[in-house]
N, C-alpha and C positions, 0 to 999 in steps of 0.2 A: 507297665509296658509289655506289650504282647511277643514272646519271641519270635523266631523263625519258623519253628515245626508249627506253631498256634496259627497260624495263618497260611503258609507254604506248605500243603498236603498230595504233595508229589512225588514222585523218586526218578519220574524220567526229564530228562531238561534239555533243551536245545542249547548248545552253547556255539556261540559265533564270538570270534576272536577277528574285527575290523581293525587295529590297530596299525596295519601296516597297509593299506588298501590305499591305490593312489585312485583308482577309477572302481565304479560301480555302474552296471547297467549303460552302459554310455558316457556317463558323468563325471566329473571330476566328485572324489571322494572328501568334499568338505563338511562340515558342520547340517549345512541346508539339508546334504543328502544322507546326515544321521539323524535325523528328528522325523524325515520325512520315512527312515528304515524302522524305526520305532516303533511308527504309527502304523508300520503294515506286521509289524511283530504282533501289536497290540487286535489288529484288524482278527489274525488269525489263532491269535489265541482265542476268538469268540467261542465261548459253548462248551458242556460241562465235559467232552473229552480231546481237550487240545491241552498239550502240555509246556509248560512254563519255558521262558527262553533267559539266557543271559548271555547280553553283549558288552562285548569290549571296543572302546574307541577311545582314540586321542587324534585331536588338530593342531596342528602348529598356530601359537599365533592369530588367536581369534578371541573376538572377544562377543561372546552370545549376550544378548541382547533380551531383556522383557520387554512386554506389547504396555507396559505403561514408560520403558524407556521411549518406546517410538512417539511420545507425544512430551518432548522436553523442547524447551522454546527454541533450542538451539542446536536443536540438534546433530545438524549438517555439519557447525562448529566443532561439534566432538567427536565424528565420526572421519574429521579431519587429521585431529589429534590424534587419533590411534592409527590412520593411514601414516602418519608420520614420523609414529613407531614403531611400524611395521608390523600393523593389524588390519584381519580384514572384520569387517562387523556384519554380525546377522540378527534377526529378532527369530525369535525361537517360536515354538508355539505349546510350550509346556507354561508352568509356573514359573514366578520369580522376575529376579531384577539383573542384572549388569553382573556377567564373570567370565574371569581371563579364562582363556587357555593354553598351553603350549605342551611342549612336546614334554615338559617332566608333571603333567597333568596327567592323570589315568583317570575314563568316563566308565562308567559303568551301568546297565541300563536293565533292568529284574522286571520280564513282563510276566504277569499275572493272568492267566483267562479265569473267567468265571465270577469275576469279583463283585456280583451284585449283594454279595453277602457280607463283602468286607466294605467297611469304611475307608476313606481316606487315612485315618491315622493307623488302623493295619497295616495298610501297605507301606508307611513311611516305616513303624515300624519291625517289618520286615526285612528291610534295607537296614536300618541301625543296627540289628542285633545279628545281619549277615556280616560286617563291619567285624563288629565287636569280636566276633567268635574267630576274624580271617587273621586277628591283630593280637590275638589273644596271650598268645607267646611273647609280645614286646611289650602289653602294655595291659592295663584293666583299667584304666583312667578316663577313658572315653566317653565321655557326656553327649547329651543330644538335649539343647537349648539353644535358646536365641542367644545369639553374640553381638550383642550390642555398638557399635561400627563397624562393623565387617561390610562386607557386602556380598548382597542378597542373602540380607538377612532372614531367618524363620527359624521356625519353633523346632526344627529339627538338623540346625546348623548342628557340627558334629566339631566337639574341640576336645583339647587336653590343657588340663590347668588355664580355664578360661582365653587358649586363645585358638581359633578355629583353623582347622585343615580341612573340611568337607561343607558341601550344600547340596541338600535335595530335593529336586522337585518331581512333579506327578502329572500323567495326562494318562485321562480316559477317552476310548475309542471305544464304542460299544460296550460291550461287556468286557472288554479286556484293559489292562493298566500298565502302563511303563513305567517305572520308579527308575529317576535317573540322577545319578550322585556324581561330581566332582571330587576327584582326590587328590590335593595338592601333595604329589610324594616329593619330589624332588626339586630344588631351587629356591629362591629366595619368595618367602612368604609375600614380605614385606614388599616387595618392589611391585608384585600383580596387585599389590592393596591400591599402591601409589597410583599405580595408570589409572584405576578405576574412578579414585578418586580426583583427578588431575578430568579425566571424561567428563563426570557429574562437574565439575566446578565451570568447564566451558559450554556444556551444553544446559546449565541452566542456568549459570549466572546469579544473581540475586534476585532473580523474578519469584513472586508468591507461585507456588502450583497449586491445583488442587489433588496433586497426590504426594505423600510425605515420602521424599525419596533420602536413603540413607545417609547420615553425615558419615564417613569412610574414617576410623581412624587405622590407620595401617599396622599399629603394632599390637593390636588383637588379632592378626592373623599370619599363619607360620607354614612349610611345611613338614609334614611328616617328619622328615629326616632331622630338619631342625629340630622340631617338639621333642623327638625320641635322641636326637645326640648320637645317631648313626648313619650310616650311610644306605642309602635306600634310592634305587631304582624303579622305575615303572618297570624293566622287565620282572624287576623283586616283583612287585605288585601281581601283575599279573598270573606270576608262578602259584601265588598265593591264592588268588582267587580261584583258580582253578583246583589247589590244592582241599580249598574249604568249599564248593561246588564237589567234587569226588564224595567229601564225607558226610554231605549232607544228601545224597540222591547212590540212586543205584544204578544210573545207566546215563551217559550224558551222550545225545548223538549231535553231531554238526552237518546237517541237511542245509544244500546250497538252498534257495530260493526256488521256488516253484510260480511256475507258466502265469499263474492266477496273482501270484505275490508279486509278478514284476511288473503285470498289470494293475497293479493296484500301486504299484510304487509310482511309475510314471504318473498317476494321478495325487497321489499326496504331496510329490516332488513339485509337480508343476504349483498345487497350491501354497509350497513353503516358496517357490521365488515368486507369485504373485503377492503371499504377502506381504515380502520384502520390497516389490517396485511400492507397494501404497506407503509406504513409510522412505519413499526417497530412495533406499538402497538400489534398486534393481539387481537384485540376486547377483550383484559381481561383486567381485574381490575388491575390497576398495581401496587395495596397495599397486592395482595394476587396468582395473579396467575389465579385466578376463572375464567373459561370462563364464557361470558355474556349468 
């Protein structure tokens, strides 16, 4: 596995800390209008002197969605369900399957320019061993495998003693790449397992698909605080990645958005709610009705 430095050959890096953002550009600051910030990260990291960004986000209370969940027979059924636990649901436009979120989740989002050079599994591992190195001091037990009932599952689920606190997935935008990780720090592993799986059992019922979507067992996945037997906050997290961003770079600057990137944002935004009307959503909250 490739580390950090073997892929990441930078020292200046953007760092945006969204985590407390209620509004963006007009918009209410949900999930829609993080995939659609990524994508214009990834837009302007194009070309071999644009330098690397790393954001922080967390949503309350959502449950992100893959473009093969948007085709479950029942789906309407499950997007019920989570409105009835007070989730709002979106489909994403990265990789992957069906994962909670809420407020003891910390997102993490590593864009890359330049990456015609790197593979996909560069850049995943890029992400794993910036992990490893931010956790280094509580743990070295950190594996990157697939975790077999978890969900959204892949080959770079991130666990300790086989049972997973992290997923991540990857979208390319030109020449540039988002690598974006979930970190389950805080809360009951176990209970974001159970919703998920409780979604997949109403939104597909015992119909054949033709895509093999995860059987959920809940108790392969935990988080952080659980795994480690201490007490751990997303503010903890956060302190930390910043702390392991300092030591890996020599200059971190936090540049709001520029004229060109907010024009480019209203256009990736508007196509994350259109692709949520074609799958039934219409880019609202599905706890309220609210357009985003």
């Amino acid at each position: 596995m490739k580390n950090w430095k073997e892929v990441v050959h930078h020292t200046t890096f953007r760092y945006l800390d969204h985590t407390e953002k209620n509004f963006f550009h007009g918009q209410a600051y949900t999930a829609l209008t993080s995939f659609a910030v990524d994508d214009v990260l990834a837009l302007s990291a194009a070309g071999t002197n644009a330098n690397p960004a790393l954001r922080l986000w967390v949503h309350p209370d959502t449950v992100v969605l893959g473009i093969p969940d948007a085709r479950l027979p029942h789906l309407e059924e499950g997007i019920q369900l989570l409105s009835n636990h007070g989730y709002r649901a979106i489909v994403r436009n990265s990789g992957g399957l069906a994962v909670a979120l809420d407020t003891g989740v910390l997102n993490i989002s590593l864009v890359l320019p330049d990456v015609r050079g790197l593979s996909i599994h560069d850049c995943y591992e890029a992400m794993v061993s910036f992990i490893q190195y931010m956790l280094r001091d509580l743990t070295d037990a950190i594996e990157a495998y697939e975790i077999v009932g978890s969900y959204c599952p892949g080959d770079y689920d991130l666990s300790i003693n086989g049972r997973k606190f992290a997923g991540i997935s990857q979208r390319r935008v030109k020449d540039g790449a988002a690598i974006q990780i979930y970190l389950d720090v805080e809360g009951k592993g176990r209970e974001r397992a159970e919703l998920i799986r409780d979604f997949y059992d109403v939104a597909r019922k015992e119909e054949e698909t033709s895509f093999d979507y995860p059987e959920i067992n809940p108790s392969v996945m935990a988080s952080l605080s659980e795994l480690l037997g201490i007490k751990l906050t997303v503010d903890d997290m956060k302190q930390r990645v910043l702390n392991a961003l300092e030591d890996v770079s020599e200059e971190l600057v936090s540049n709001d958005f520029s004229e060109d990137e907010l024009v480019q944002f209203e256009k990736r935004y508007e196509q994350m709610v259109k692709r949520n009307e074609k799958t039934g959503m219409n880019g609202q909250d599905s706890r309220s009705g609210r357009k985003d």
